[in-house]
C-alpha positions as CSV (number, residue, x, y, z in Angstrom):
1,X,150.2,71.6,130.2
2,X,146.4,70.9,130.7
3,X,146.3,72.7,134.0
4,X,147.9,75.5,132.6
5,X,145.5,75.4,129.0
6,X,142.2,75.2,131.8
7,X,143.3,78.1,133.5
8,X,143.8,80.5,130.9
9,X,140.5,78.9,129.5
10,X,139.3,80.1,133.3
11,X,140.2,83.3,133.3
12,X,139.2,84.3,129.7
13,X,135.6,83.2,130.7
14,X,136.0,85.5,133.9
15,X,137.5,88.3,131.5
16,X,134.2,87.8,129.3
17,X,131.9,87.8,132.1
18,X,133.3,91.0,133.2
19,X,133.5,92.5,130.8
20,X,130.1,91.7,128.9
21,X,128.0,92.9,133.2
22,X,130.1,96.1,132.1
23,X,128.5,96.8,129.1
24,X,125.4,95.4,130.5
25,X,125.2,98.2,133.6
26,X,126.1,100.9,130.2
27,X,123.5,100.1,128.1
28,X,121.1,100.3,131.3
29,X,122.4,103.8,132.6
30,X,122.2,104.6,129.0
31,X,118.7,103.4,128.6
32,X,117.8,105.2,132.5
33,X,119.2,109.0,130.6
34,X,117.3,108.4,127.2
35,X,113.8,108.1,129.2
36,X,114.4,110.5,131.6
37,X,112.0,113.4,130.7
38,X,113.8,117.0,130.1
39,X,113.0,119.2,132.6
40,X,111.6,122.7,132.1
41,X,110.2,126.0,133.7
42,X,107.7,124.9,136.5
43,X,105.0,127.7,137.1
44,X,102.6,127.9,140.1
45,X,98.6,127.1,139.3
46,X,96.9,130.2,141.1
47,X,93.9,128.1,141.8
48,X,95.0,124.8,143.5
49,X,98.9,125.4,143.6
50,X,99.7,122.4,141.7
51,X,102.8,122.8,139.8
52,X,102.3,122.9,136.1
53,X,105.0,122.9,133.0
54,X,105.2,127.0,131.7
55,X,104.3,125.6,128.1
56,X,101.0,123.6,129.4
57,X,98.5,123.6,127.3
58,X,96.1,125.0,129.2
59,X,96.4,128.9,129.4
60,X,94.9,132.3,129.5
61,X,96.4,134.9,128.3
62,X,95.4,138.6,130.2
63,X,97.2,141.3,128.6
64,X,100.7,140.4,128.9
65,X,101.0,137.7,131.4
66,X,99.9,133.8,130.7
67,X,98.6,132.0,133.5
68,X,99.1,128.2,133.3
69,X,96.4,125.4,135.0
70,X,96.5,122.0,135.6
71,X,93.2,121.0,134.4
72,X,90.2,123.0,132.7
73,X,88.7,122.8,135.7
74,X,91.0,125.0,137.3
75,X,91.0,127.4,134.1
76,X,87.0,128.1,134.3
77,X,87.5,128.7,138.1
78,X,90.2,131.4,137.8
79,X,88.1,133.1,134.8
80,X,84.6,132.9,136.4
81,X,86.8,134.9,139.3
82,X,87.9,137.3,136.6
83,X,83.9,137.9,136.0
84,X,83.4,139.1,139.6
């Protein structure tokens, strides 16, 4: 009767182990999706090529098209190119 009551005992505490690394790996695939950042439209810096989000901060507006930069750095370089 032991033997029998120890084994049951056994594989309840196997059942929970399971079953508890289950919810474990969940709660950390959930955890992976929840910080994952959305993606969005990529645009195309036309000064260093650098591949910037379409609703950067950073933009100039010419007429009807928005060019997006990287940096500010990159902004002043296209517009002193507009000057010329």
């Amino acid at each position: 009767m032991f033997k029998l009551l120890l084994t049951i005992a056994a594989i309840y505490i196997l059942f929970k182990l399971i079953t508890n690394d289950k919810k474990k790996k969940q709660q950390t695939f959930q955890n992976k999706e929840n910080t994952k950042v959305p993606s969005g439209e990529m645009v195309k810096d036309p000064i260093c090529g650098t591949f910037v989000p379409k609703n950067s901060d950073i933009r100039v507006r010419i007429g009807e098209k928005v060019e997006c930069f990287c940096s500010y750095e990159c902004r002043d370089k296209f517009l002193k190119q507009l000057e010329k």
